[in-house]
C-alpha positions as CSV (number, residue, x, y, z in Angstrom):
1,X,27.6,-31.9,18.0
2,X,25.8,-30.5,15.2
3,X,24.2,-27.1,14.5
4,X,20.1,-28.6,14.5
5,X,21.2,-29.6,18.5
6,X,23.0,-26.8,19.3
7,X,20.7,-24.3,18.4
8,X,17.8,-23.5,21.1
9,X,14.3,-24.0,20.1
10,X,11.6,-21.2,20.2
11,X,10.2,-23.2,23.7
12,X,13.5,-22.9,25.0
13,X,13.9,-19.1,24.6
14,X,11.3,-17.8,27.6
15,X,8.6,-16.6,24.6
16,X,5.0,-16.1,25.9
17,X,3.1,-18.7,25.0
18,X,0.7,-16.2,22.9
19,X,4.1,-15.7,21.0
20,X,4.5,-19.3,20.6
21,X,0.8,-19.7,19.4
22,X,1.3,-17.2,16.6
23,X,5.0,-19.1,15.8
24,X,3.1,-22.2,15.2
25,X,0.8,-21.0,13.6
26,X,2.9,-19.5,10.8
27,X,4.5,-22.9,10.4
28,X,8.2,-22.3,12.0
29,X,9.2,-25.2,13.6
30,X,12.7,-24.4,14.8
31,X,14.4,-20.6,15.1
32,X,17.2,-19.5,12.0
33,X,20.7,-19.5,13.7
34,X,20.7,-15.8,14.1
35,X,17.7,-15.8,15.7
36,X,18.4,-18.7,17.9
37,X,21.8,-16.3,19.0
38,X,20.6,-13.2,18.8
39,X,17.3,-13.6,20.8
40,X,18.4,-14.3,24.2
41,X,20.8,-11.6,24.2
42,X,17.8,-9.0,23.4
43,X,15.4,-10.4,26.2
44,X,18.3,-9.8,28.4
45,X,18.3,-6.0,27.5
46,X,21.6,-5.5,25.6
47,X,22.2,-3.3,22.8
48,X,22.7,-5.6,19.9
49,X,24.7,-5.1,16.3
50,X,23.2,-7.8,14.2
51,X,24.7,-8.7,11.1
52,X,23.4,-11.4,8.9
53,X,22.4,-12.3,5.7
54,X,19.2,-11.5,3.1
55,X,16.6,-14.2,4.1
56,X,18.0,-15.4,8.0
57,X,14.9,-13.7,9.8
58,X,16.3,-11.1,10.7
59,X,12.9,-9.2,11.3
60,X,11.7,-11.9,13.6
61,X,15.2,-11.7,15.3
62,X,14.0,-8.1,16.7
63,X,10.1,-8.5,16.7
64,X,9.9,-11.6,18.9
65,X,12.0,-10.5,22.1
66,X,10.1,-6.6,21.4
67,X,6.5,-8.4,21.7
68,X,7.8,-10.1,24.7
69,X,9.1,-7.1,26.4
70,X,5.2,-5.1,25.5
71,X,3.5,-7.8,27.0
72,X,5.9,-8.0,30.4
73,X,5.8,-4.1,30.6
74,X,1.8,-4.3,30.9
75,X,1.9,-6.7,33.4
76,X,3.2,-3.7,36.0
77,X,1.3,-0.7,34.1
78,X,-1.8,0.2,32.4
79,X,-0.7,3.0,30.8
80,X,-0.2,3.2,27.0
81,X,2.5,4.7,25.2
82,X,4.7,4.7,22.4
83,X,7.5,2.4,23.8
84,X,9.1,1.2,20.9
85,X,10.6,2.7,17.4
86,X,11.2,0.4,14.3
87,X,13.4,2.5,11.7
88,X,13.4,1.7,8.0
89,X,15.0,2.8,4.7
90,X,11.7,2.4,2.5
91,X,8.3,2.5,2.7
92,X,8.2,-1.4,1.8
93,X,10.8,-2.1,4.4
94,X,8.3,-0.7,7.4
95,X,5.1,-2.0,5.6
96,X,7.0,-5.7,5.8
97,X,8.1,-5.0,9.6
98,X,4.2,-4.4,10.5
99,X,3.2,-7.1,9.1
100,X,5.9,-9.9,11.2
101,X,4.8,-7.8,14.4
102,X,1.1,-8.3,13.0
103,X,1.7,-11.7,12.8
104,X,3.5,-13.0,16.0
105,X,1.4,-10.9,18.2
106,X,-1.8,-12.2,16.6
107,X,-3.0,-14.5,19.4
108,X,-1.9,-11.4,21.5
109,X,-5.8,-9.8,21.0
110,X,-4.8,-5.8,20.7
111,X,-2.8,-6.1,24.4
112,X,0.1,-5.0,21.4
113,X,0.0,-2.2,18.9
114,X,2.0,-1.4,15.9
115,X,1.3,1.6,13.2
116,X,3.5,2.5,9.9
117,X,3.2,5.7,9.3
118,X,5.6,5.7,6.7
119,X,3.2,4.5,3.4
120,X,2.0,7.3,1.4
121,X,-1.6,5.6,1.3
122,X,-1.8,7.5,4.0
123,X,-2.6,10.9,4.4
124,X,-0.7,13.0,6.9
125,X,-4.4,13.6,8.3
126,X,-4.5,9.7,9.0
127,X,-1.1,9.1,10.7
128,X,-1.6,12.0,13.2
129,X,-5.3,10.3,14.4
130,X,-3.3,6.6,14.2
131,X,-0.5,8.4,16.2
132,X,-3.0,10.1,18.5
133,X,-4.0,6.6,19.6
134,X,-0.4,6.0,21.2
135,X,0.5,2.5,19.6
136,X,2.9,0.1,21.8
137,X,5.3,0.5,18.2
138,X,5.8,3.1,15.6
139,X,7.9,1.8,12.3
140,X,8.4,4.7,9.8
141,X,11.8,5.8,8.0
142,X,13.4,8.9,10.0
143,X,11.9,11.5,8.5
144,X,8.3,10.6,8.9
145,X,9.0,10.6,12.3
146,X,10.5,14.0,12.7
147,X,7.5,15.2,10.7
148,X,5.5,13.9,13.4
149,X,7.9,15.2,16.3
150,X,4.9,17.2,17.5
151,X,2.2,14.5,18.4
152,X,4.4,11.5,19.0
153,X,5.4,11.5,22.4
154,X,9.2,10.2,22.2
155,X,9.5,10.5,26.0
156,X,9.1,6.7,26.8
157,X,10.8,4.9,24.6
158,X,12.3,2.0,25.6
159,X,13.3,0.3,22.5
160,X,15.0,1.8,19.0
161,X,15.6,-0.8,15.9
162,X,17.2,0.1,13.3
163,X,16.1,-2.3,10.3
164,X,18.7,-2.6,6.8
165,X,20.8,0.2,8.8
166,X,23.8,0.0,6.3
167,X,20.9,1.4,4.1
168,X,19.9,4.6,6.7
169,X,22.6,6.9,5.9
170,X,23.4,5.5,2.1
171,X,19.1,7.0,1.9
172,X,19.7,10.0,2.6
173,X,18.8,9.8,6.1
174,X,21.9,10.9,8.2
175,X,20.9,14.3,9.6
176,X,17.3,13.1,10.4
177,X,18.9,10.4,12.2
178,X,20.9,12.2,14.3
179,X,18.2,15.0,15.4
180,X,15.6,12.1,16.2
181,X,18.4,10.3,18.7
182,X,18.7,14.0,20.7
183,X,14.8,13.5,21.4
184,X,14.9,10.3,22.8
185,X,15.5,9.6,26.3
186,X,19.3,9.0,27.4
187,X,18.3,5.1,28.8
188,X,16.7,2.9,26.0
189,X,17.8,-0.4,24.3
190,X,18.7,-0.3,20.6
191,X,19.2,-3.3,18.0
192,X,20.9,-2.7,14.4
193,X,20.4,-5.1,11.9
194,X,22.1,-4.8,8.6
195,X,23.3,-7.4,6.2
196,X,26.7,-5.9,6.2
197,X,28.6,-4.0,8.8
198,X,29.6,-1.1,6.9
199,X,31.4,2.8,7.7
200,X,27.9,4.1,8.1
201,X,26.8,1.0,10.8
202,X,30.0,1.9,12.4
203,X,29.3,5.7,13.1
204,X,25.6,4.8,13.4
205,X,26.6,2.3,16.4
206,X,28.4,5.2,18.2
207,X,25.5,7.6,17.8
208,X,23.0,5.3,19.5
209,X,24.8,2.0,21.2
210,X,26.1,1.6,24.6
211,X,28.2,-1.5,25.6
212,X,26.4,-2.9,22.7
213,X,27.1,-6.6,21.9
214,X,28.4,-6.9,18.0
215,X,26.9,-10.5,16.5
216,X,28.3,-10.8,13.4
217,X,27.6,-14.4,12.5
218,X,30.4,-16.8,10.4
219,X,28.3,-17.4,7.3
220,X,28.4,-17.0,3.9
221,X,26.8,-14.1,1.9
222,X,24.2,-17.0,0.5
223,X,23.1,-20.7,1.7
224,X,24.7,-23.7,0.4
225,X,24.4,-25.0,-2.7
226,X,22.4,-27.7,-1.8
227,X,19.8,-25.4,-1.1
228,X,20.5,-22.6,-3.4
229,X,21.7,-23.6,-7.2
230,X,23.1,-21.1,-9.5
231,X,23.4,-21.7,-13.2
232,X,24.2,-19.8,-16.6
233,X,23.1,-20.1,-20.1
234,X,25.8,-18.1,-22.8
235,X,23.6,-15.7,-24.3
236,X,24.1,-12.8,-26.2
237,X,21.3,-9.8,-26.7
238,X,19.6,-11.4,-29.7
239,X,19.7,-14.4,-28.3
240,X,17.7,-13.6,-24.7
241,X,14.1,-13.1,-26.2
242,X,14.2,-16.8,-27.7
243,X,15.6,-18.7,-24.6
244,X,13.3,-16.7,-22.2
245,X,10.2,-16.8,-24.3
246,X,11.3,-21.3,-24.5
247,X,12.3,-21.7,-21.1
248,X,8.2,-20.5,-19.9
249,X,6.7,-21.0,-22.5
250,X,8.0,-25.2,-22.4
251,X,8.1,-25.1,-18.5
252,X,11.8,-25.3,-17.8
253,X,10.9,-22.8,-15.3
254,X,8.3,-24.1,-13.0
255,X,7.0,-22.1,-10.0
256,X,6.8,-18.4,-8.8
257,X,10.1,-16.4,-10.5
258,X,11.6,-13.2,-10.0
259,X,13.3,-11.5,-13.4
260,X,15.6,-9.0,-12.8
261,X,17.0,-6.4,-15.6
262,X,18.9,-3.0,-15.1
263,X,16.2,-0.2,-15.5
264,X,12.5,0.3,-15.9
265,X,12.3,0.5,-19.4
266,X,13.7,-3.0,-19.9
267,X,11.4,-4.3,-17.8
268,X,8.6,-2.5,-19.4
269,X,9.9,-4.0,-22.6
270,X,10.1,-7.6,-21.4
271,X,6.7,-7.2,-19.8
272,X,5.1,-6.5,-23.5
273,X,7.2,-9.4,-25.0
274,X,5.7,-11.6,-22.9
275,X,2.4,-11.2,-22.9
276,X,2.0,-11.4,-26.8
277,X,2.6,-15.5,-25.7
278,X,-0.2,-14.9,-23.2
279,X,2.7,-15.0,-19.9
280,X,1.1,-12.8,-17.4
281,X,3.8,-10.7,-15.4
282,X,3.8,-7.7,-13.4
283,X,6.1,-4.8,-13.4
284,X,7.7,-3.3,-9.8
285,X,8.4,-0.1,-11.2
286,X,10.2,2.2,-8.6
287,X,8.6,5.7,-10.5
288,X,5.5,4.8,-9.3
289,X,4.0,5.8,-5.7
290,X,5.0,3.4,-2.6
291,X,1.1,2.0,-2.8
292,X,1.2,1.0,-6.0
293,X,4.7,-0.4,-5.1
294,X,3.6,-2.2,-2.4
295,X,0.7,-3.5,-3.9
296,X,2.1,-4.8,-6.5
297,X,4.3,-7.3,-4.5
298,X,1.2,-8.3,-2.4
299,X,-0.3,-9.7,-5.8
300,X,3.0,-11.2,-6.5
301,X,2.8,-13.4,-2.8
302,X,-0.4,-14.0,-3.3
303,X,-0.1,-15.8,-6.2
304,X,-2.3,-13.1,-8.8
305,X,1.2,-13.2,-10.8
306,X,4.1,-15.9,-10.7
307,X,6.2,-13.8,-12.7
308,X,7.4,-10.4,-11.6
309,X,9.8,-8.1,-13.7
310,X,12.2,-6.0,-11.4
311,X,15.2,-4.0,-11.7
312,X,18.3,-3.0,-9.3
313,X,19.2,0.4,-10.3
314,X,22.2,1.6,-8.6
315,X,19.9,4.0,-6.2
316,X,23.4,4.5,-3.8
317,X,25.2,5.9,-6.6
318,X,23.5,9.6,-5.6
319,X,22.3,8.9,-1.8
320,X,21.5,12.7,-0.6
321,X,17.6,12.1,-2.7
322,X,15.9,11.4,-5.6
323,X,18.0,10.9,-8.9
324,X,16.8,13.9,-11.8
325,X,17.5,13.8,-15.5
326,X,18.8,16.1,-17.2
327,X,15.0,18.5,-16.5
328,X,15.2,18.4,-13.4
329,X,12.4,16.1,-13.0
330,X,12.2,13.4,-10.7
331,X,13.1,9.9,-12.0
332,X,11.6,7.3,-9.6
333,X,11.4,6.8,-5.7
334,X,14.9,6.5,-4.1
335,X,13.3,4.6,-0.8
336,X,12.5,2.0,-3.4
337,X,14.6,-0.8,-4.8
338,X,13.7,-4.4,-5.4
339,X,16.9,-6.5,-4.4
340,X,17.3,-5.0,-1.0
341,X,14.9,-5.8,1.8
342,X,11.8,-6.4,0.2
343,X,9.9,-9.8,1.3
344,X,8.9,-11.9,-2.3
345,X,7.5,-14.9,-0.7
346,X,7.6,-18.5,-2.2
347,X,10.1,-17.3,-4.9
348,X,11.1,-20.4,-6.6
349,X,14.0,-18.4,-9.3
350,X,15.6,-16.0,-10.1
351,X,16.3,-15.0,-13.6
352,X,18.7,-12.8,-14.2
353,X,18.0,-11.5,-18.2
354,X,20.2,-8.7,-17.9
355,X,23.5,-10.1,-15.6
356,X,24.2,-7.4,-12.2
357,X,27.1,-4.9,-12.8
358,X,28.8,-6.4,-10.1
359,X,29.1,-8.9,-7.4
360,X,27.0,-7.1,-4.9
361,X,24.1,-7.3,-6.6
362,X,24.2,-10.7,-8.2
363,X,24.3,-11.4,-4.3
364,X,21.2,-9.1,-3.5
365,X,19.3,-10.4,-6.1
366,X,20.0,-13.7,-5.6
367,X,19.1,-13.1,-1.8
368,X,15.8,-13.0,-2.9
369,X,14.8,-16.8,-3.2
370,X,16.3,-19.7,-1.4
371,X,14.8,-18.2,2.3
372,X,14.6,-19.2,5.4
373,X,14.5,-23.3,4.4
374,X,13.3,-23.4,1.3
375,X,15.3,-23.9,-2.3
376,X,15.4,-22.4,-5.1
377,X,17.6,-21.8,-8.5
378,X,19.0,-18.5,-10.1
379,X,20.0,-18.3,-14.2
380,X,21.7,-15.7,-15.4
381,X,21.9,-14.9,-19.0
382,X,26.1,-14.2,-19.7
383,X,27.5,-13.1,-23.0
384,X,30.5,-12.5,-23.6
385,X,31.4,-8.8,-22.6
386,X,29.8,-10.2,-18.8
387,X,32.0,-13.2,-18.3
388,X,34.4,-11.1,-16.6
389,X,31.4,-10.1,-13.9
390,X,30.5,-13.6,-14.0
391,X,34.1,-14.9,-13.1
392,X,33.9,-12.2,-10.4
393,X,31.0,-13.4,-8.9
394,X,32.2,-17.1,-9.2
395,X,35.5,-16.4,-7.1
396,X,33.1,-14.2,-4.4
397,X,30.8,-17.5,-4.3
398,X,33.9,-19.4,-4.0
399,X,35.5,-17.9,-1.0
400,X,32.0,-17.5,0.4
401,X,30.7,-20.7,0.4
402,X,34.4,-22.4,1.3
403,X,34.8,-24.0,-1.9
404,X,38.2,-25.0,-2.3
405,X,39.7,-24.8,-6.0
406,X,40.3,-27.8,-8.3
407,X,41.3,-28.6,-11.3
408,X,38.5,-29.8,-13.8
409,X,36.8,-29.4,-17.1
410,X,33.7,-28.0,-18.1
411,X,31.8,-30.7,-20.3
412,X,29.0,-28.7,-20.7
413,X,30.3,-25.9,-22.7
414,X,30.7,-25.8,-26.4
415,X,33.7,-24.3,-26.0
416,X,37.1,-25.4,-24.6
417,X,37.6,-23.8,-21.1
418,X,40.6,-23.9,-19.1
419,X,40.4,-25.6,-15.3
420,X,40.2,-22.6,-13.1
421,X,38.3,-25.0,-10.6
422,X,35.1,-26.3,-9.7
423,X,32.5,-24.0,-11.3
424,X,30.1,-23.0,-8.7
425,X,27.6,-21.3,-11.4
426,X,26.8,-24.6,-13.8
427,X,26.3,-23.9,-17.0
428,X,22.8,-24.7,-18.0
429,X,22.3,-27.8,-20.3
430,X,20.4,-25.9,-23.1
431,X,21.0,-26.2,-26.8
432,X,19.6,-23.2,-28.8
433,X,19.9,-25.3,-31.8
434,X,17.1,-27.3,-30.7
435,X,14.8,-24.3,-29.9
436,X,15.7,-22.3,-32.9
437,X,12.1,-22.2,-34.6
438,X,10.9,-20.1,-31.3
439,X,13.5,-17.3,-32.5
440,X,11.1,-16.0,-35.4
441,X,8.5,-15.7,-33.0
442,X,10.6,-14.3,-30.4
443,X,12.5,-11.6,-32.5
444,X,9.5,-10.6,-34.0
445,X,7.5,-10.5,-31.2
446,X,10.6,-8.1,-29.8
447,X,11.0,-6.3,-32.0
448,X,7.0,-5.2,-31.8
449,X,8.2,-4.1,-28.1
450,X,9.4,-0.7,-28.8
451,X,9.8,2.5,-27.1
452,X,6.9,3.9,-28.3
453,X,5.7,1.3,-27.2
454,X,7.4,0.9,-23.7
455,X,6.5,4.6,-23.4
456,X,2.8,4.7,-24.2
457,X,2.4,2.1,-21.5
458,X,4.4,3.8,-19.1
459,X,1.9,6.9,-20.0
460,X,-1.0,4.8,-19.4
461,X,-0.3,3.4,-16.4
462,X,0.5,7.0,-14.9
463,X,-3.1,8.2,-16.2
464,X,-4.7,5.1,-14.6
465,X,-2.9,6.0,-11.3
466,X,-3.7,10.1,-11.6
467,X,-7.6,9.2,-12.2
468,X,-7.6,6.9,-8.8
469,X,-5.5,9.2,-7.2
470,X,-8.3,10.1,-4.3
471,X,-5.9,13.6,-3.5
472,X,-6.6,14.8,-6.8
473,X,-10.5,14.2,-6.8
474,X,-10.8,17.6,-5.6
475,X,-9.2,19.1,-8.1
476,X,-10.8,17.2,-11.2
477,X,-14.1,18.1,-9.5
478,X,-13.5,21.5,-10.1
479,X,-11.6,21.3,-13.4
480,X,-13.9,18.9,-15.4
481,X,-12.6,19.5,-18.6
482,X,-9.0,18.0,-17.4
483,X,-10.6,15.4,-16.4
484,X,-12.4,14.5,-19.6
485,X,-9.0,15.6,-21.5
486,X,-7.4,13.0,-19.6
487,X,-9.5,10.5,-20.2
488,X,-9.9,10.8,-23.7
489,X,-6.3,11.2,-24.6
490,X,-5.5,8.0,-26.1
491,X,-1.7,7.0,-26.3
492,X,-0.4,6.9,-29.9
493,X,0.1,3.4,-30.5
494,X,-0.9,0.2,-28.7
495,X,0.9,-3.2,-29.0
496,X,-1.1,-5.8,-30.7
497,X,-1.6,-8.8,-29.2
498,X,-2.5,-12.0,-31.0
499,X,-3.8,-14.3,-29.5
500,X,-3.1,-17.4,-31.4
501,X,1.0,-16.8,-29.9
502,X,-0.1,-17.9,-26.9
503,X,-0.4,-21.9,-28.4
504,X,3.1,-23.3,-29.2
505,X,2.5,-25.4,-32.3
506,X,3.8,-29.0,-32.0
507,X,6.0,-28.8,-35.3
508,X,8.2,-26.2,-33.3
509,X,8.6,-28.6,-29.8
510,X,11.8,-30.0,-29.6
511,X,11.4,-33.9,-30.1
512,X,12.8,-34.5,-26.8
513,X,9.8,-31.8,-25.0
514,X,6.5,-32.5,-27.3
515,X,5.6,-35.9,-25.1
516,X,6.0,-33.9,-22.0
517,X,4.5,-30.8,-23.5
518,X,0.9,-32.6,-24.8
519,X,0.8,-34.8,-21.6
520,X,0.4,-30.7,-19.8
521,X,-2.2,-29.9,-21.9
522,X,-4.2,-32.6,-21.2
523,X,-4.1,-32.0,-17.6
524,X,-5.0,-28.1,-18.4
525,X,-9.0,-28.2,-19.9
526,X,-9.7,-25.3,-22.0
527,X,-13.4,-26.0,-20.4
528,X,-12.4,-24.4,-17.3
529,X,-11.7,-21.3,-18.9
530,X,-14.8,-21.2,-20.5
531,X,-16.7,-21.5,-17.9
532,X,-15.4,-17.9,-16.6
533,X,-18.1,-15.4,-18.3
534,X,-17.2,-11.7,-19.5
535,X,-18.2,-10.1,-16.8
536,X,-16.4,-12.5,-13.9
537,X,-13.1,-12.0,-16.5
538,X,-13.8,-8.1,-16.1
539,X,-14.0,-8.0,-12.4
540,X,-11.4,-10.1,-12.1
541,X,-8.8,-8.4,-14.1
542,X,-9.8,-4.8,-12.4
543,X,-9.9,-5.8,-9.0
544,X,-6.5,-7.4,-9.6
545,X,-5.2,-4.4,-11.4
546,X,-2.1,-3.0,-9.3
547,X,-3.0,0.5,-10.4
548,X,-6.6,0.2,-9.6
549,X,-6.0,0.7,-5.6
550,X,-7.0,3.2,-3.1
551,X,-4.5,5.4,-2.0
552,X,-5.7,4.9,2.0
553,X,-6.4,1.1,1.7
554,X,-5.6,-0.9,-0.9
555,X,-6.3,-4.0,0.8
556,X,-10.8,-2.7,0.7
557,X,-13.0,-3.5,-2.1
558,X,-12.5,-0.9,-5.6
559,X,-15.5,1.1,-6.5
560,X,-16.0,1.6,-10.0
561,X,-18.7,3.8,-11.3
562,X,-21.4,1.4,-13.2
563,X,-21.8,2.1,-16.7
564,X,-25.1,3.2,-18.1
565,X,-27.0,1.3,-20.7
566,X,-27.0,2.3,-24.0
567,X,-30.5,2.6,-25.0
């Protein structure tokens, strides 16, 4: 029998038909595996250990059988309570948990409540008067709900998740976890879900589980690879700007892409190459607050930007907090990082321009596309001192995915390989020959991306978010002469942009490309563009400016002081 008939479908699994309402109306037809497994056992009221990979629904896995067991509970009471906790590592992590529950208890009317009090948009004045209101479901990280311990009644609780739990403890979170288990009652069901089942799941499972039911499915660490393709292009440093700036800038790369380097700078820096060719991208930068954070990925799934620049720093390597240079100072967010957890929707590739420092996160990264069942494609950029990591992360792919060794021969290389066996990451078929004009434009364009100038935009973007900060409104209020200080303090140096990059001149097209590329511009009028005036361009780019958000909602409307006219 295969797996599409063994696996129950969502009629078949007792929902409400509200539930089933909201189901269809997100466009699932049938349950993921694990949630076609895991879901009966939870209506049932066992504890549950849920282990399964990035992008199996794992967050619908919990949220449907908890809506179901809200809307039963009110059937026999009236009274409303704070039944249900939802535990996460980050901010993003419990913004993204929200939003599911949002959306399968939409046809629901308000019979089911959720709040996240874990987002710093809002102030701590806010989540006590959301709190207050005594939601169905709280989802926080531990220690906003400790700091809440006073107004948030904990005494009927019927339900604890614990959401990317092999990330709880490795965040810092240990000793908040353990005080908010004394304050719950001693009869409640609990669900762990985790994408590995690690030390820290273990001790977590015997601080909180009873009798609890450990569903750790068969399956490899990513899909097959006839939904999920993974290929490499030999590249060394100098040779990374040309092939990324050709492979957009031609199309080789269609749809929405996710490009991953190893720390902020570098993705500041490939941020400013790009946009001298006119490629718009944003930047997830993990120093900035979780708003800003946050709202950067809703422009990404929205479709504002197809491009977004990310990076995986190795925020386990110091767990207890924040990671401080060598001042002290605080060096970005440690409940932030961008190939764990977080939702990109629609993500077509990834690119990986700087190759992971190990297997695990060529796996989290590549986690990020290829969901639920949709396709998608990573590239990695290998040079030479990587191919070891590479080979690593073939033989990992290998054993995962139950690809038995054979002998064969690489025909795509330009170099003689010996058969190790069937290569799971392909090498690309790209010839740099044939693109070498774009490396002029491409190293210069570079080289133009310095730290100065990676560090003036870096400065600017912290000034933007200090004069919307709506905290420190009061304060510039009262010290006016900051204020204009800021205002007026102008970073050093500016990257200049020309604009005639953003053409690629037909004498530079590889012969094989220039049919395909003028038969694109022809479908793409410049008329359309100029029908946008000056002011609609100006709205447009600050209302879609991820800086340019309120700190308490930055889904509302901006408002911008007018200027005055100059008379």
């Amino acid at each position: 029998m295969s797996q599409a008939k063994e696996l129950l479908q969502f009629h078949e699994l007792e929902l409400d038909q509200r539930i089933l309402k909201a189901i269809a109306q997100l466009g699932w037809v049938q349950p993921t595996l694990i949630q076609s497994t895991a879901i009966p056992l939870l209506l049932e009221g066992k504890d549950v250990v849920v282990r399964a990979r990035t992008g199996s629904g794992k967050t619908a896995t919990y949220a449907l059988p908890l809506i179901q067991k809200i809307l039963n509970s009110k059937l026999n009471s009236s009274e409303q309570c704070v039944s249900a906790l939802i535990l996460c590592p980050t901010k993003e992590l419990c913004r993204q948990s929200r939003q599911v529950i949002e959306q399968l208890s939409d046809s629901c009317g308000k019979v089911v409540r959720v709040t996240d009090i874990a987002g710093s948009s809002n102030d701590v004045a806010t989540q006590r008067h959301a709190l207050a209101e005594r939601p169905d479901i709280v989802v926080a990280t531990p220690s906003k709900i400790l700091a809440h311990a006073d107004v948030l009644d904990l005494k009927n609780i019927e339900t604890l998740v614990v959401d990317e739990a092999d990330l709880i403890f490795a965040f810092g979170y240990e000793k908040d976890f353990k005080k908010l288990i004394k304050l719950l009652p001693p009869i409640y069901q609990a669900v762990l879900v985790s994408a590995t089942i690690s030390d820290d799941v273990a001790r977590m499972k015997g601080l909180c589980l009873h009798n609890a039911v450990t569903l750790k499915l068969e399956e490899p660490d990513l899909v097959s690879l006839d939904q999920l393709s993974h290929q490499r292009i030999l590249a060394e440093e100098n040779d990374k700007p040309a092939i990324l700036y050709a492979l957009l800038k031609l199309t080789l790369i269609q749809g929405k892409s996710i490009i991953f380097v190893n720390n902020v700078d570098r993705c500041y820096k490939v941020r400013l190459f790009l946009e001298q060719f006119g490629i718009r991208s944003c930047v997830l930068n993990s120093e900035l607050p979780a708003n800003i954070r946050i709202h950067t990925i809703s422009q990404f799934n929205r479709g504002i930007y197809d491009i977004i620049i990310a990076s995986d720093e190795h925020l386990l390597e110091k767990p207890a907090g924040k990671t401080k240079n060598k001042n002290g100072q605080h060096k970005h967010d440690h409940e932030s990082s961008a190939s764990r957890g977080i939702d990109f929707q629609g993500v077509n590739n990834v690119i990986n321009f700087d190759f992971p420092r190990d297997v695990t996160s060529y796996i989290h990264r590549a986690g990020r596309t290829a969901r639920g069942n949709n396709k998608g494609s990573v590239l990695s950029f290998v040079s030479i001192k990587e191919a070891p990591i590479n080979q690593a992360v073939e033989e990992k792919l290998r054993q995962s995915l139950g690809k038995q060794p054979h002998l064969t021969v690489d025909a795509l290389s330009d170099h003689p390989q010996k058969p190790t066996g069937e290569d799971i990451i392909k090498l690309y078929q790209f010839k740099l020959e044939e693109v070498e004009a774009f490396r002029y434009r491409a190293q210069d364009c570079w080289r133009a991306a310095t730290r100065v100038a990676v560090h003036d935009t870096r400065i600017r973007e912290i000034k933007t978010e200090i004069l919307n900060c709506e905290k420190l409104k009061g304060f510039f209020e009262e010290n006016k002469r900051d204020l204009l200080a800021l205002r007026h303090d102008k970073p050093s140096r500016t990257l200049k942009v020309q604009s005639h990059l953003s053409h690629v001149p037909e004498y530079i097209l590889p012969s094989a490309l220039k049919r395909v590329a003028l038969n694109r511009s022809q479908t793409q009028p410049a008329a359309k563009q100029a029908r946008i005036t000056g002011a609609k361009t100006a709205y447009q780019r600050q209302s879609n400016d991820p800086l340019m958000v309120s700190e308490v909602d930055y889904g509302k409307r901006r408002n911008t002081p007018k200027r005055k006219k100059a008379f």
